[in-house]
C-alpha positions in Angstrom: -26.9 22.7 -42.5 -24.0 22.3 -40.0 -26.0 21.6 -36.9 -22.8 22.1 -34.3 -22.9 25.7 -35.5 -26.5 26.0 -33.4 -26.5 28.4 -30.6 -29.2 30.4 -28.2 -28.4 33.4 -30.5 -30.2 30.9 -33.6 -33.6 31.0 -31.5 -36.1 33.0 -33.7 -34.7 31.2 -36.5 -35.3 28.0 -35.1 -38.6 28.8 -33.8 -39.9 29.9 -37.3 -38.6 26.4 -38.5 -40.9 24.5 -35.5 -43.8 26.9 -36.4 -43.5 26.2 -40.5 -42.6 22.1 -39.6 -46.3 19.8 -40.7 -44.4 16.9 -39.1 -41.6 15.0 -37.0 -38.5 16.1 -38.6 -35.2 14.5 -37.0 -33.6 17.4 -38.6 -35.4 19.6 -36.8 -35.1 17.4 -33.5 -31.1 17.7 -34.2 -31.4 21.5 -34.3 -33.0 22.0 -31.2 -31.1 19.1 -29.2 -28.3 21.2 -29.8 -29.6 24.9 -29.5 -31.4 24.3 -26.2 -31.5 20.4 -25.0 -27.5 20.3 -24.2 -26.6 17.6 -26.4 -23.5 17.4 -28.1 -22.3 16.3 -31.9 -18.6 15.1 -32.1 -17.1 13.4 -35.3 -17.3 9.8 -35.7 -13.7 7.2 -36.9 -15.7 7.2 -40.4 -15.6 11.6 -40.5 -19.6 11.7 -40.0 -20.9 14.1 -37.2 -22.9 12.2 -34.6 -25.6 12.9 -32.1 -26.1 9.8 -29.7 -29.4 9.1 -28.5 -31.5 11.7 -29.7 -35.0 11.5 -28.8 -38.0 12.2 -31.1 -38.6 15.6 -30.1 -41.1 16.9 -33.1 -42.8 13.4 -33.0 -43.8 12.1 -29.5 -45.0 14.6 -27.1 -43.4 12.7 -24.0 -40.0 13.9 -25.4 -41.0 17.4 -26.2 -42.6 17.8 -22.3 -39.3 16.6 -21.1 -37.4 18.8 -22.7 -40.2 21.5 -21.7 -39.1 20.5 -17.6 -35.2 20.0 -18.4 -34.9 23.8 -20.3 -37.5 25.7 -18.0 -38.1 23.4 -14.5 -40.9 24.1 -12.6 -43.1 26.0 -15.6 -46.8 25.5 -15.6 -48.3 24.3 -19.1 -51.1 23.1 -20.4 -51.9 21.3 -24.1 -55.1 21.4 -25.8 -56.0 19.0 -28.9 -59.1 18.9 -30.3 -61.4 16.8 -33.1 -60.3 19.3 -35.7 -57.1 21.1 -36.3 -56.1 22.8 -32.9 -53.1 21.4 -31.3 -52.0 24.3 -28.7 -49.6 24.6 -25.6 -49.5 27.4 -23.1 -46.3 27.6 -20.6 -45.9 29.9 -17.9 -42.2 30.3 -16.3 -43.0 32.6 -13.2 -45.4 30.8 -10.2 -44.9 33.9 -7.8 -45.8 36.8 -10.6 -47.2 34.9 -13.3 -45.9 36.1 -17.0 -48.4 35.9 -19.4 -48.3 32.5 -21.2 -46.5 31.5 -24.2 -49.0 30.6 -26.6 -48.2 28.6 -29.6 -50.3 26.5 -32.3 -48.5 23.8 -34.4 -49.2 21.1 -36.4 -49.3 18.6 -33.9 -48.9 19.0 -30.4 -45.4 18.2 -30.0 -44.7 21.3 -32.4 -47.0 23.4 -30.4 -45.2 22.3 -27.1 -41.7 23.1 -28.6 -43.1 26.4 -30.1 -44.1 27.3 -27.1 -40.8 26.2 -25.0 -38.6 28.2 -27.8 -41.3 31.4 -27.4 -40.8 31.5 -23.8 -36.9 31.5 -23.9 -36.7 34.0 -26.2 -39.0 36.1 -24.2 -36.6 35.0 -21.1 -33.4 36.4 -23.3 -34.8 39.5 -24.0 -35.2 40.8 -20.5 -32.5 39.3 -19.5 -30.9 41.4 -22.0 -32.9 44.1 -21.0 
């Protein structure tokens, strides 16, 4: 996959991906660095594309909350992981009219929290589209 072809418009795609992913994937981090976390790739003296300083976005749920506050700043969320197999986040964009949340499972909570970031731009695009 060429990741410096990623774009906002690659969104649904990209949220299937998180909501199929059983794990950290630094693919998958790559892909949504670039889509939504503003990070550039530019061609290394040996020809390879590099992405400096890419943080483990589908592995460490730190990473994937901060990428929650840089995208959407000033959201509400919660995450819920239980003894079994639930690993869930819930975001809310709008504090003054509150949207219904963005609700996503995953398998792990990082993967939910980036589900549920990618579900609530989308939702953002399309009325801003109207």
């Amino acid at each position: 996959m060429n990741m410096t072809g990623m774009t906002m418009n690659d969104l649904p795609t990209l949220l299937d991906r998180v909501r199929k992913a059983d794990g950290p994937d630094r693919e998958l981090d790559a892909a949504l660095a670039l889509a939504i976390g503003g990070w550039k790739m530019w061609k290394s003296k040996h020809g390879y594309w590099e992405l400096a300083n890419l943080p483990e976005l589908t592995a460490c749920i730190d990473a994937a909350l901060a990428l929650v506050e840089q995208v959407l700043p000033g959201c509400a969320f919660t995450i819920q992981r239980d003894w079994g197999d639930l690993n869930r986040c819930s975001i809310s964009t709008d504090d003054i009219t509150p949207t219904p949340p963005y609700v996503e499972d995953g398998q792990t909570l990082p993967l939910a929290i980036l589900a549920a970031l990618l579900s609530a731009i989308i939702a953002r695009q399309e009325t801003d589209n109207g």
